[in-house]
PDB file with one MODEL, atoms N, CA, C and O in Angstrom:
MODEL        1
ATOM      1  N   UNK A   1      48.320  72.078  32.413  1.00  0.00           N
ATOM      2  CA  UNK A   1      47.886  71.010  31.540  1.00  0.00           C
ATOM      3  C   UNK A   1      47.084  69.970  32.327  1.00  0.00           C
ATOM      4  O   UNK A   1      46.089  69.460  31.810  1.00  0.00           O
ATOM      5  N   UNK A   2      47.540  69.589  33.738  1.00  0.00           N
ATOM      6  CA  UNK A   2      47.194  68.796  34.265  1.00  0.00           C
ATOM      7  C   UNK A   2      45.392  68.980  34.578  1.00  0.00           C
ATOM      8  O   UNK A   2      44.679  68.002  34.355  1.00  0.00           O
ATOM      9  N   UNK A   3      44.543  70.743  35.278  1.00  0.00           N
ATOM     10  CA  UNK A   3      43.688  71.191  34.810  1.00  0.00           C
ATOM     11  C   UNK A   3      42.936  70.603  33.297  1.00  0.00           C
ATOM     12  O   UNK A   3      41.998  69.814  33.181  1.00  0.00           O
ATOM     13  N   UNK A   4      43.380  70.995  32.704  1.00  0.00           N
ATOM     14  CA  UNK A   4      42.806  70.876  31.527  1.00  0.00           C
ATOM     15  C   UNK A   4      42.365  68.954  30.988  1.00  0.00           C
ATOM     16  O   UNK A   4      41.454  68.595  30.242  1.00  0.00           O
ATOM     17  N   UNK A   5      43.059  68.373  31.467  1.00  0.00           N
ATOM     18  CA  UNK A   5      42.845  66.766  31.520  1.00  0.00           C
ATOM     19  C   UNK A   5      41.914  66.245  32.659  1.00  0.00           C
ATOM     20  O   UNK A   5      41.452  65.110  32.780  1.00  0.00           O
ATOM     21  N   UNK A   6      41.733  67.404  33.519  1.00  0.00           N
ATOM     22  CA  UNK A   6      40.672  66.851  34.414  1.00  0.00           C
ATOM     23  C   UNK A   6      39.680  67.653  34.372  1.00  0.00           C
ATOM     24  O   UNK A   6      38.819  67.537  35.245  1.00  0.00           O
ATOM     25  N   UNK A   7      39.537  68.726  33.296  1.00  0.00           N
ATOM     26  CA  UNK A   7      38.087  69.502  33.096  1.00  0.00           C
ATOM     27  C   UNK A   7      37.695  68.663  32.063  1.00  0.00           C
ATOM     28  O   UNK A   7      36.524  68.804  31.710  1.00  0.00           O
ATOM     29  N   UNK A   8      38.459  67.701  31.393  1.00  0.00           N
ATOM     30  CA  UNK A   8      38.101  66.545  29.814  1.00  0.00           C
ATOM     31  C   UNK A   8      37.378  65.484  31.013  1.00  0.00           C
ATOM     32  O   UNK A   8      36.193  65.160  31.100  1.00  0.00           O
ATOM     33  N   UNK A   9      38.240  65.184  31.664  1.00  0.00           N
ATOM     34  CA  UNK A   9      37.308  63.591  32.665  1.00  0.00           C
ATOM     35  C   UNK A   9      36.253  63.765  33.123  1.00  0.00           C
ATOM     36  O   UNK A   9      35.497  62.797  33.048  1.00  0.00           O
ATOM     37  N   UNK A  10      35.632  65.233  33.896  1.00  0.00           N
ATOM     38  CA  UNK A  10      34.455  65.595  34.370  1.00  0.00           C
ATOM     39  C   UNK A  10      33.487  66.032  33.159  1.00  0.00           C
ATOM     40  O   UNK A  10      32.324  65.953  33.555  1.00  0.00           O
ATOM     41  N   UNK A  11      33.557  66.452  31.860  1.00  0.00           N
ATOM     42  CA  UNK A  11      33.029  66.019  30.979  1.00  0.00           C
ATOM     43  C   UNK A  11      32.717  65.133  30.457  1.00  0.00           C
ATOM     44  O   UNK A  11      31.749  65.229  29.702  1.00  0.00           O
ATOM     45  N   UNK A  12      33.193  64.236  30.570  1.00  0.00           N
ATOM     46  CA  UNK A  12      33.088  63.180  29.657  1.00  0.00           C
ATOM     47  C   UNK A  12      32.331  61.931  30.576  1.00  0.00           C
ATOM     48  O   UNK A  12      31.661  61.030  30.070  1.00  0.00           O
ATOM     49  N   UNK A  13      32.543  62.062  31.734  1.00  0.00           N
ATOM     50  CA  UNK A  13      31.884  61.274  33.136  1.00  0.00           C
ATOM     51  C   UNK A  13      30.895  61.733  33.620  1.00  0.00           C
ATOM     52  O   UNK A  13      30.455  61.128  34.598  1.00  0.00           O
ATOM     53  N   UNK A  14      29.980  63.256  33.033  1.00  0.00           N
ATOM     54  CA  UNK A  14      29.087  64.021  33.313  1.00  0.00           C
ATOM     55  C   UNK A  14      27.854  63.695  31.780  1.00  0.00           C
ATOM     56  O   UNK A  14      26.626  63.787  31.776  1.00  0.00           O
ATOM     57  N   UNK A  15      28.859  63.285  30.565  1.00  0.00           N
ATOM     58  CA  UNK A  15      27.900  63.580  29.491  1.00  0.00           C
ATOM     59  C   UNK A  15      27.195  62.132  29.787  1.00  0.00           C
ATOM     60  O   UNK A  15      27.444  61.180  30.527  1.00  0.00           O
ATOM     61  N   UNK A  16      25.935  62.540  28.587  1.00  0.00           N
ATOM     62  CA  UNK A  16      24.973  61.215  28.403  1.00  0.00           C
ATOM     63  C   UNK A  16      25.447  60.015  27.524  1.00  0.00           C
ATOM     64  O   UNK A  16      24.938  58.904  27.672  1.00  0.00           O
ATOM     65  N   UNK A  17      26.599  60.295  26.447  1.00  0.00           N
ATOM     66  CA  UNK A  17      27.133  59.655  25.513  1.00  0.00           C
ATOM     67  C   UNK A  17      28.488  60.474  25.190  1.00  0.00           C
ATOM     68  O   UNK A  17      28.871  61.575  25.586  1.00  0.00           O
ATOM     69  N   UNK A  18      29.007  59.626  24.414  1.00  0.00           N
ATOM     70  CA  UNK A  18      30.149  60.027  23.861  1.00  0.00           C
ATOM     71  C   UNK A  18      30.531  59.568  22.021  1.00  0.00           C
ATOM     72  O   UNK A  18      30.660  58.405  21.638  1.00  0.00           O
ATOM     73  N   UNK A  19      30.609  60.374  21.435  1.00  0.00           N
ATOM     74  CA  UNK A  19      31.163  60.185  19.872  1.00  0.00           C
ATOM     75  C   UNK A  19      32.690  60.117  19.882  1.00  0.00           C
ATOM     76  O   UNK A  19      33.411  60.978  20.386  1.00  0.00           O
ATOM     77  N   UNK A  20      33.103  59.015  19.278  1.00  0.00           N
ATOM     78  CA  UNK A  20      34.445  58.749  19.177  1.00  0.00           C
ATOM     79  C   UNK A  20      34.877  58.760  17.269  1.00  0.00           C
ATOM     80  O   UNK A  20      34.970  57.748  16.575  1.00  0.00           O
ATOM     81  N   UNK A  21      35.042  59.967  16.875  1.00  0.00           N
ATOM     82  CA  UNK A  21      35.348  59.756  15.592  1.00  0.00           C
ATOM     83  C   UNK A  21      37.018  59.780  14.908  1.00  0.00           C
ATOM     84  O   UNK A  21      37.887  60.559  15.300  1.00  0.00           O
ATOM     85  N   UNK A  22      37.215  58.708  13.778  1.00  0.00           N
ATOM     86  CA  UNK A  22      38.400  58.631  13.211  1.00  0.00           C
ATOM     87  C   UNK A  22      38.332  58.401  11.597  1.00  0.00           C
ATOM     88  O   UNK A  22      37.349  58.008  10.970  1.00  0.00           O
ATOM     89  N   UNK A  23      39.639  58.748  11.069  1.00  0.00           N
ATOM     90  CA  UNK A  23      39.817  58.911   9.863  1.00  0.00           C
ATOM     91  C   UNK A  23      40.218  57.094   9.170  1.00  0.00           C
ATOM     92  O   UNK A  23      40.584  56.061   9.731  1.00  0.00           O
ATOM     93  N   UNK A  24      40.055  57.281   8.405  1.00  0.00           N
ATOM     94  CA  UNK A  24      39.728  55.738   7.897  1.00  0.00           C
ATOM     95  C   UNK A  24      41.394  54.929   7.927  1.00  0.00           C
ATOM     96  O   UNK A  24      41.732  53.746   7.967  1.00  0.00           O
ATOM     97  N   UNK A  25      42.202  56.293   7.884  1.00  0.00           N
ATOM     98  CA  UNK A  25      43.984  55.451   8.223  1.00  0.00           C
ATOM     99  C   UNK A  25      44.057  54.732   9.547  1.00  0.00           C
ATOM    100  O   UNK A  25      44.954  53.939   9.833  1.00  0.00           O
ATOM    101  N   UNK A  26      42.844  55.133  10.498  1.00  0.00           N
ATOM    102  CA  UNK A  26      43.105  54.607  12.155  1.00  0.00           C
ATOM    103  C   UNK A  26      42.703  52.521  11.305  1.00  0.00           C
ATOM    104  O   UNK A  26      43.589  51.686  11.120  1.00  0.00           O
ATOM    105  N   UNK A  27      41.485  52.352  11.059  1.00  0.00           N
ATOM    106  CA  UNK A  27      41.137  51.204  10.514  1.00  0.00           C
ATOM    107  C   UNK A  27      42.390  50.535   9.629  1.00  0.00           C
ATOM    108  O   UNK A  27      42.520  49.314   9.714  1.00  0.00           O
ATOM    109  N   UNK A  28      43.299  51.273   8.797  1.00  0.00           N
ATOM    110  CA  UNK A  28      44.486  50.524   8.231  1.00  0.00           C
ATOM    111  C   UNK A  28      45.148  50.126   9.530  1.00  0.00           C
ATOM    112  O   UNK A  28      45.100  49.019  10.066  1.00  0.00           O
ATOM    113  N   UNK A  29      45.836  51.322   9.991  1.00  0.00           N
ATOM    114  CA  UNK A  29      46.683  50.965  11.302  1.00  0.00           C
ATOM    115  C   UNK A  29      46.017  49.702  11.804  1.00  0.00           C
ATOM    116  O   UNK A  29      46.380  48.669  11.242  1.00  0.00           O
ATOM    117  N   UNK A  30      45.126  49.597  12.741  1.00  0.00           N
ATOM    118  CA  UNK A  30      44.301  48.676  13.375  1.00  0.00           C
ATOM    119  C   UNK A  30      44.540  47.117  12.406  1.00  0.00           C
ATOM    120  O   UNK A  30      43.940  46.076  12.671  1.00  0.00           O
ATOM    121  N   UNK A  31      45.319  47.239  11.523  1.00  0.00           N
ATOM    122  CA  UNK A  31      45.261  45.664  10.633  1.00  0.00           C
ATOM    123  C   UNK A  31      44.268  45.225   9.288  1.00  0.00           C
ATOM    124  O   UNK A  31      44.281  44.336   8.436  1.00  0.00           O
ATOM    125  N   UNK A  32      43.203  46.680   9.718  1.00  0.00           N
ATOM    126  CA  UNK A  32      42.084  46.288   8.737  1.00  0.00           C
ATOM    127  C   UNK A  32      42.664  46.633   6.447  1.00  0.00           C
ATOM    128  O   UNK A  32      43.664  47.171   5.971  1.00  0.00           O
ATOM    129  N   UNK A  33      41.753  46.158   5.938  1.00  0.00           N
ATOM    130  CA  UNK A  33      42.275  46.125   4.443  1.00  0.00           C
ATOM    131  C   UNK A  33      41.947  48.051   4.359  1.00  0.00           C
ATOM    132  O   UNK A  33      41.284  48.800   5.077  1.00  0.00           O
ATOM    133  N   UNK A  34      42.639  48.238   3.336  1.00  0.00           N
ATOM    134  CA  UNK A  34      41.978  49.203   2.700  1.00  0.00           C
ATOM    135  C   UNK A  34      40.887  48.940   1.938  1.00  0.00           C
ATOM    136  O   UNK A  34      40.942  47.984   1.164  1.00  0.00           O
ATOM    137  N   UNK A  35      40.066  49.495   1.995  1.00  0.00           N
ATOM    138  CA  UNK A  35      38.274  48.941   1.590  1.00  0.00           C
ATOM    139  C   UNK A  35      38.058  49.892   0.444  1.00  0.00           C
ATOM    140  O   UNK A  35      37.243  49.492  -0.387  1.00  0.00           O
ATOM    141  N   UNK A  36      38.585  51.011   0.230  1.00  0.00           N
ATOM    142  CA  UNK A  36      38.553  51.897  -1.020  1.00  0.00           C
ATOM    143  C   UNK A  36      39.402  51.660  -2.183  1.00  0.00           C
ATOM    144  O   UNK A  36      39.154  51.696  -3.388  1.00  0.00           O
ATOM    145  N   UNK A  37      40.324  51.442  -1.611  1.00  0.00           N
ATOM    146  CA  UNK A  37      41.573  51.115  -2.866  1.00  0.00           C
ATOM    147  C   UNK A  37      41.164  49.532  -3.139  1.00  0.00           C
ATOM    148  O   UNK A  37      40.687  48.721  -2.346  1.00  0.00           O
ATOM    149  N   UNK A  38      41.488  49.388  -4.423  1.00  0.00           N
ATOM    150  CA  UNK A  38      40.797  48.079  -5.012  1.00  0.00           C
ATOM    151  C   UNK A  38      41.883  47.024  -4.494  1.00  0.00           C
ATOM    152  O   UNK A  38      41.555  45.851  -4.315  1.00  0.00           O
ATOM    153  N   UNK A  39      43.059  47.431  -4.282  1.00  0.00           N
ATOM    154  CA  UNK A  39      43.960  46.073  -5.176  1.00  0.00           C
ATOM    155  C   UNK A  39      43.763  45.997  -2.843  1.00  0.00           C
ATOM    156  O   UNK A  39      43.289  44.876  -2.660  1.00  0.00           O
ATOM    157  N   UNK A  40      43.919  46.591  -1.605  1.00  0.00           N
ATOM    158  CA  UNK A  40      43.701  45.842  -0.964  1.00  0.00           C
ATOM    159  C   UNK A  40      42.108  45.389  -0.491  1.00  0.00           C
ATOM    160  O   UNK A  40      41.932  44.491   0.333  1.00  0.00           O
ATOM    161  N   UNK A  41      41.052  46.089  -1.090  1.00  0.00           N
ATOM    162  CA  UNK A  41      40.059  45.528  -0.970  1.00  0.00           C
ATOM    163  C   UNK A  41      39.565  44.231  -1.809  1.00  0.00           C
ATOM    164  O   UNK A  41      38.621  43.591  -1.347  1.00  0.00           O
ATOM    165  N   UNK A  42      40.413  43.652  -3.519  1.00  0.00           N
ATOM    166  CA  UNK A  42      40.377  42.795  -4.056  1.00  0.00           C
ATOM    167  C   UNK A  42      41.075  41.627  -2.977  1.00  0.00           C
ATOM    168  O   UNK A  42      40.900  40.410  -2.927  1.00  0.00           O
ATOM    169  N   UNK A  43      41.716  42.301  -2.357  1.00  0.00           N
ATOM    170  CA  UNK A  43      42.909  41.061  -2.142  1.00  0.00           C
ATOM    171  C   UNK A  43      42.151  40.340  -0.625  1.00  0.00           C
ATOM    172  O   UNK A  43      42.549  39.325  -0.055  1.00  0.00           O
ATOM    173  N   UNK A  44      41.149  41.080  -0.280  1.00  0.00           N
ATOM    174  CA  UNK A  44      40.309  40.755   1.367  1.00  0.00           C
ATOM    175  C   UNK A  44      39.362  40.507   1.145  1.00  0.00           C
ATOM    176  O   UNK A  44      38.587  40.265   2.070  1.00  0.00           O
ATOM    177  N   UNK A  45      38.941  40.440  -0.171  1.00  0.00           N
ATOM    178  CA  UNK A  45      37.530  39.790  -0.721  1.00  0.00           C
ATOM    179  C   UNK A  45      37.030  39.442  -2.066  1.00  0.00           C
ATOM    180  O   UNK A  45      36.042  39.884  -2.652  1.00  0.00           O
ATOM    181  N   UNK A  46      38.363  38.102  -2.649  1.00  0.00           N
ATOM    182  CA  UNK A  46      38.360  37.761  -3.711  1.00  0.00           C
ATOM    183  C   UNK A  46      37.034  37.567  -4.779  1.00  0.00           C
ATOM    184  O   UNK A  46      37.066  37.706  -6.001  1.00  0.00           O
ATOM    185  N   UNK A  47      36.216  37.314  -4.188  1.00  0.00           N
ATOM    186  CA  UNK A  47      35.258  37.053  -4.798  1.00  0.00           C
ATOM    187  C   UNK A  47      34.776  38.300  -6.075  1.00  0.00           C
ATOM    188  O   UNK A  47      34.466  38.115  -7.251  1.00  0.00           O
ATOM    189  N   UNK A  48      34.845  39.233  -5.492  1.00  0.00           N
ATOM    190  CA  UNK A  48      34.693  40.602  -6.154  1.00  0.00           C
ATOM    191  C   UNK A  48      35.811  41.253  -7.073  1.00  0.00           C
ATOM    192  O   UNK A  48      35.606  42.195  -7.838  1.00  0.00           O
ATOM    193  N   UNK A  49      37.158  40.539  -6.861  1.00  0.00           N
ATOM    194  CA  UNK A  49      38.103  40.519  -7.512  1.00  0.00           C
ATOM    195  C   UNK A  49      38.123  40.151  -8.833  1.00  0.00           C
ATOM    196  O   UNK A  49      38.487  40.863  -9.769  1.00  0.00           O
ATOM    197  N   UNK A  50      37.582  38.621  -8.908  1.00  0.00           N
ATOM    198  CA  UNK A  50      36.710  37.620  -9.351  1.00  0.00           C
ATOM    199  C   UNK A  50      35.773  38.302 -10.733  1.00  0.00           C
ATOM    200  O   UNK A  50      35.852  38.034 -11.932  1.00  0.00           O
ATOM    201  N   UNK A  51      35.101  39.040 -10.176  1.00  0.00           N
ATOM    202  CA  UNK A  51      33.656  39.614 -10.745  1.00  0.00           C
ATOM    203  C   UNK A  51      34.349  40.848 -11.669  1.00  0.00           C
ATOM    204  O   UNK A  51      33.910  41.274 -12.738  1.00  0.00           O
ATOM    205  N   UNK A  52      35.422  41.248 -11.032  1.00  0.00           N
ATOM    206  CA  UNK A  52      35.954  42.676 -11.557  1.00  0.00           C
ATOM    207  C   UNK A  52      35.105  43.866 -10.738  1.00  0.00           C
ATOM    208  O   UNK A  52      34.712  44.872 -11.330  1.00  0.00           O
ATOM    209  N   UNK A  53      34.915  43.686  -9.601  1.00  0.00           N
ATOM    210  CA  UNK A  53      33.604  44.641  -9.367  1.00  0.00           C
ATOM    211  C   UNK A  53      34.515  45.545  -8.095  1.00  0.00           C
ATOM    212  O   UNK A  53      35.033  45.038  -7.100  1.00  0.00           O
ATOM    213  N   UNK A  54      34.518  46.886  -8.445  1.00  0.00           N
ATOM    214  CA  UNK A  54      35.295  47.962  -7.304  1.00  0.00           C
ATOM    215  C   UNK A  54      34.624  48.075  -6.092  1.00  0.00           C
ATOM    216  O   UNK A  54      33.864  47.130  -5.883  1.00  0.00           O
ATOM    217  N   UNK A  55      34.657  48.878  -5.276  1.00  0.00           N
ATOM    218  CA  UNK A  55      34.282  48.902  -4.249  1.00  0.00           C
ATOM    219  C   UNK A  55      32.869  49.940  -4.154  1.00  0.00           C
ATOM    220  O   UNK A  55      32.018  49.764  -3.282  1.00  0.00           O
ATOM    221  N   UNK A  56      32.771  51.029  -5.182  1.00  0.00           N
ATOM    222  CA  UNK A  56      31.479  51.519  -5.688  1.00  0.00           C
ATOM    223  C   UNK A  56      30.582  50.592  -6.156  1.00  0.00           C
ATOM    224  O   UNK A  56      29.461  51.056  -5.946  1.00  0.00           O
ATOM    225  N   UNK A  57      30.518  49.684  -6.602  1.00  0.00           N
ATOM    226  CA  UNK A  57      29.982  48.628  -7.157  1.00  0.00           C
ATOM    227  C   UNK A  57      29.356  47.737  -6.312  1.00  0.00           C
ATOM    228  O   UNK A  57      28.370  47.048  -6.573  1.00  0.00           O
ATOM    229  N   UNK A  58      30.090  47.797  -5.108  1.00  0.00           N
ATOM    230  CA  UNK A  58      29.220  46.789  -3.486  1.00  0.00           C
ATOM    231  C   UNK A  58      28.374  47.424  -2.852  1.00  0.00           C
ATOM    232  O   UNK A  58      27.272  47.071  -2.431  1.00  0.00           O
ATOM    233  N   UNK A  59      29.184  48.875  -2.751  1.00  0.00           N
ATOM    234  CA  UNK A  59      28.821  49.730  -1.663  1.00  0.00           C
ATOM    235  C   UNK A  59      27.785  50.520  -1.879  1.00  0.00           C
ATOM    236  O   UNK A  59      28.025  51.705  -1.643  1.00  0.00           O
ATOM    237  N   UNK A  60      26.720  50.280  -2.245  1.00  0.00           N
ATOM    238  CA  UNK A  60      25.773  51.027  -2.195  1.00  0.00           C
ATOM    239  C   UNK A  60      24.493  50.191  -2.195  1.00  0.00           C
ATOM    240  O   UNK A  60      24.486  48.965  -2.310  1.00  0.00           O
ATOM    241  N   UNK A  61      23.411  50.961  -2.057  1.00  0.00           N
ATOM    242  CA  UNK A  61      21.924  50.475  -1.744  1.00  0.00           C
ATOM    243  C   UNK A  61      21.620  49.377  -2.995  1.00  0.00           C
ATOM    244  O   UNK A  61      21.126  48.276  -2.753  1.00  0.00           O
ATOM    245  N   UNK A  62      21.984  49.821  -4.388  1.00  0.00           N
ATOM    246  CA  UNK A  62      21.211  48.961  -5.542  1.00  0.00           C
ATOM    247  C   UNK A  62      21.900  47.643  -5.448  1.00  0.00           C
ATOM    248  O   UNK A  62      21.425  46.664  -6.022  1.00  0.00           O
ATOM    249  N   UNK A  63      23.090  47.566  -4.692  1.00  0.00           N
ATOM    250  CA  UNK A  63      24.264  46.367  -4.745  1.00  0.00           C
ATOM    251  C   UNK A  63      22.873  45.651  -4.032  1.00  0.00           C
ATOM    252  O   UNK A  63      22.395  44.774  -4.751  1.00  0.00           O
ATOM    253  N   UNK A  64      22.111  45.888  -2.677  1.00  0.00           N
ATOM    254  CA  UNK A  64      21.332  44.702  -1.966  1.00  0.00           C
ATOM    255  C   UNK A  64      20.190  44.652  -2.955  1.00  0.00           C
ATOM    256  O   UNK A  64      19.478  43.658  -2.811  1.00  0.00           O
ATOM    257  N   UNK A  65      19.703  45.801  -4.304  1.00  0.00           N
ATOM    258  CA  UNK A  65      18.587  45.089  -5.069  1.00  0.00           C
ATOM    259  C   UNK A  65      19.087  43.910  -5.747  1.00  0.00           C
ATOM    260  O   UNK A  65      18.751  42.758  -5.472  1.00  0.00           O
ATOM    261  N   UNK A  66      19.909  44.257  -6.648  1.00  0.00           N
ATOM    262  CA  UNK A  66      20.146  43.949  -7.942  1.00  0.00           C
ATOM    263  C   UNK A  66      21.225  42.265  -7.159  1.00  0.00           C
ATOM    264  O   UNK A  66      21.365  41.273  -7.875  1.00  0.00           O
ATOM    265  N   UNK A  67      21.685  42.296  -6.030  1.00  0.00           N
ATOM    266  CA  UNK A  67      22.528  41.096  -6.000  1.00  0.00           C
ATOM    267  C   UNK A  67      22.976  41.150  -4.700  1.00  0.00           C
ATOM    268  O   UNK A  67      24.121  41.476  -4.385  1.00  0.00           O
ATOM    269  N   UNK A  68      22.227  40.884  -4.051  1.00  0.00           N
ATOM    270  CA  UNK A  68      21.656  40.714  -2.114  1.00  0.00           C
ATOM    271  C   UNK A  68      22.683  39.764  -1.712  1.00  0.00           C
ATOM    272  O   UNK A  68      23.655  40.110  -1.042  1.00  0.00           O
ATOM    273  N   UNK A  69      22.398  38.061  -2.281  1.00  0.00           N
ATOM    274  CA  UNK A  69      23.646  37.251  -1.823  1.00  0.00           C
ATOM    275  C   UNK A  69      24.683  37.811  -1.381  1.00  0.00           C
ATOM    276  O   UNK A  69      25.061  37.778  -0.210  1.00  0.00           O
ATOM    277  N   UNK A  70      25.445  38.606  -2.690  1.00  0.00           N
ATOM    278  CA  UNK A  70      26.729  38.962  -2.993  1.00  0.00           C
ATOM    279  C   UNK A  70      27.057  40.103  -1.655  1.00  0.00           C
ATOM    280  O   UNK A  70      27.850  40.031  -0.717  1.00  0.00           O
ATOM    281  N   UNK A  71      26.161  41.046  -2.018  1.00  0.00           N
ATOM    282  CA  UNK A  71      26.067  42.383  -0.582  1.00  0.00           C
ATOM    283  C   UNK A  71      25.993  42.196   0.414  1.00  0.00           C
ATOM    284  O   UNK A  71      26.617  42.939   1.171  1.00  0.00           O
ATOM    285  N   UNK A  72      25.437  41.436   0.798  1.00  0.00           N
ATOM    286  CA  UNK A  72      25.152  40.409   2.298  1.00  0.00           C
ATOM    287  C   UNK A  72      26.467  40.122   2.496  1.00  0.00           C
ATOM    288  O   UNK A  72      27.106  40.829   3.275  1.00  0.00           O
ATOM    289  N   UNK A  73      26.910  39.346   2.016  1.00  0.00           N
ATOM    290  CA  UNK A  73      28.590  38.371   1.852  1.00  0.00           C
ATOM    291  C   UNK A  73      29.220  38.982   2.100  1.00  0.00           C
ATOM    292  O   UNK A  73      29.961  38.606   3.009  1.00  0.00           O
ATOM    293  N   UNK A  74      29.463  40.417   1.519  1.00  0.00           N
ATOM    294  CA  UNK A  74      30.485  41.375   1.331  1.00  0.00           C
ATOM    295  C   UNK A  74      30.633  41.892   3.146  1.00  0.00           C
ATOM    296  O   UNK A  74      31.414  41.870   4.098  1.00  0.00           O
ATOM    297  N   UNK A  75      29.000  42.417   2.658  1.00  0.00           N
ATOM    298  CA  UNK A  75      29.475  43.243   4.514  1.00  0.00           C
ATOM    299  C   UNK A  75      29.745  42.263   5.846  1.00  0.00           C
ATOM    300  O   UNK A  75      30.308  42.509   6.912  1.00  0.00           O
ATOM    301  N   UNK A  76      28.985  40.815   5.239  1.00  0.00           N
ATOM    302  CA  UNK A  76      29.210  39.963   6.343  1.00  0.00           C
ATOM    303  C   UNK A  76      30.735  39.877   6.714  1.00  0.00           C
ATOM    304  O   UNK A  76      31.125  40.010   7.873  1.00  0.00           O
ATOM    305  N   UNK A  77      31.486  39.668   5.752  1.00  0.00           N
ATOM    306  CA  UNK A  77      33.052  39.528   5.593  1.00  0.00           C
ATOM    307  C   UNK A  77      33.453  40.632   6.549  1.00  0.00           C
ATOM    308  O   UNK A  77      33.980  40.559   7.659  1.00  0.00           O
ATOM    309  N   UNK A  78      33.067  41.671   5.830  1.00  0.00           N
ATOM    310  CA  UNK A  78      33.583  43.078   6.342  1.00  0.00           C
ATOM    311  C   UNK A  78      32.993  43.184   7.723  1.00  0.00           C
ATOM    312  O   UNK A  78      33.120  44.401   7.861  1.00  0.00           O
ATOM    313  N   UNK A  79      32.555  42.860   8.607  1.00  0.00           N
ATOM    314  CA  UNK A  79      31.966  42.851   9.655  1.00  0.00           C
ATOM    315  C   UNK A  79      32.645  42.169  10.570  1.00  0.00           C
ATOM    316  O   UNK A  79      32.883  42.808  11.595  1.00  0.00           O
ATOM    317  N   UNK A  80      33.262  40.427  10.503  1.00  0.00           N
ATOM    318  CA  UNK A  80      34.029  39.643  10.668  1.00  0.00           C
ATOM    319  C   UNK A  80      35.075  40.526  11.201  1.00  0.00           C
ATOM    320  O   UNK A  80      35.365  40.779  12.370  1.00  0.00           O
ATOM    321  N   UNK A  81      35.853  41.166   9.498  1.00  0.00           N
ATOM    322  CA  UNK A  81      37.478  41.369  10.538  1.00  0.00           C
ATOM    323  C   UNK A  81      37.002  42.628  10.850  1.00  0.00           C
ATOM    324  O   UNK A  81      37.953  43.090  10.219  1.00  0.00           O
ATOM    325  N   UNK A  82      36.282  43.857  11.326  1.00  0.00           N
ATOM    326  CA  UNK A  82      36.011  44.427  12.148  1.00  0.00           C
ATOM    327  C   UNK A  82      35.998  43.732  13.522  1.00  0.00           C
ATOM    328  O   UNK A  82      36.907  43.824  14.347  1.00  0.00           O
ATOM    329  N   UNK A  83      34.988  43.102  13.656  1.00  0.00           N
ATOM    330  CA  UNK A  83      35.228  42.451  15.461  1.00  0.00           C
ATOM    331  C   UNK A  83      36.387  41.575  15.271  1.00  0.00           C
ATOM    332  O   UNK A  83      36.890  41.346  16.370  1.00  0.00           O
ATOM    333  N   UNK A  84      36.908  41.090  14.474  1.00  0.00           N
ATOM    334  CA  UNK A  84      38.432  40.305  14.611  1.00  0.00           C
ATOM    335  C   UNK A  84      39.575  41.226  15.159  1.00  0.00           C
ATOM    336  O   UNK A  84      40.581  40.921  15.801  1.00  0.00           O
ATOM    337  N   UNK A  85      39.103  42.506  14.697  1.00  0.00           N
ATOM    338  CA  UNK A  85      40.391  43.312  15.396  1.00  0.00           C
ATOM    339  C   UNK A  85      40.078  43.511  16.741  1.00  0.00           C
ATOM    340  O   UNK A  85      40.786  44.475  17.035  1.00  0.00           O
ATOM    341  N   UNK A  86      39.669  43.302  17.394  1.00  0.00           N
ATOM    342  CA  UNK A  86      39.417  43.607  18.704  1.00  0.00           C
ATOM    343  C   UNK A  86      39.765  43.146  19.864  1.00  0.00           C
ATOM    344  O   UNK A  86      39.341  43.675  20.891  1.00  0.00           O
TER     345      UNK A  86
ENDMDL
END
């Protein structure tokens, strides 16, 4: 085993980059809201709560035509406690 953890370090200290991918439960763990489910994404960004508006409703491209302020706001928020967890 011990092999095998040091053929991972000389990879990974040899590559040009590295992709670190996770499933969206790592972001709950980490403290963050649930951003799909309404009632904890209502509850981390009242405003939209407010509006009645789900999380399909922010999250997409026409959200920055049709109501930019609001989309801006949203991800700004959402951006916040991203680097807050850190």
């Amino acid at each position: 085993m011990n092999d095998l953890y040091q053929r991972c370090a000389e990879l990974i200290s040899s590559s040009s980059g590295l992709l670190i991918t996770a499933g969206a439960g790592m972001g709950v763990d980490s403290g963050l809201p649930d951003f799909r489910g309404n009632s904890g994404f209502w509850k981390h960004y009242p405003a939209l709560g407010k509006l009645r508006m789900n999380f399909t409703d922010i999250a997409n491209p026409a959200a920055f035509r049709d109501n930019p302020r609001l989309a801006w706001g949203f991800y700004g928020h959402r951006l916040k406690l991203y680097r807050d967890t850190l």
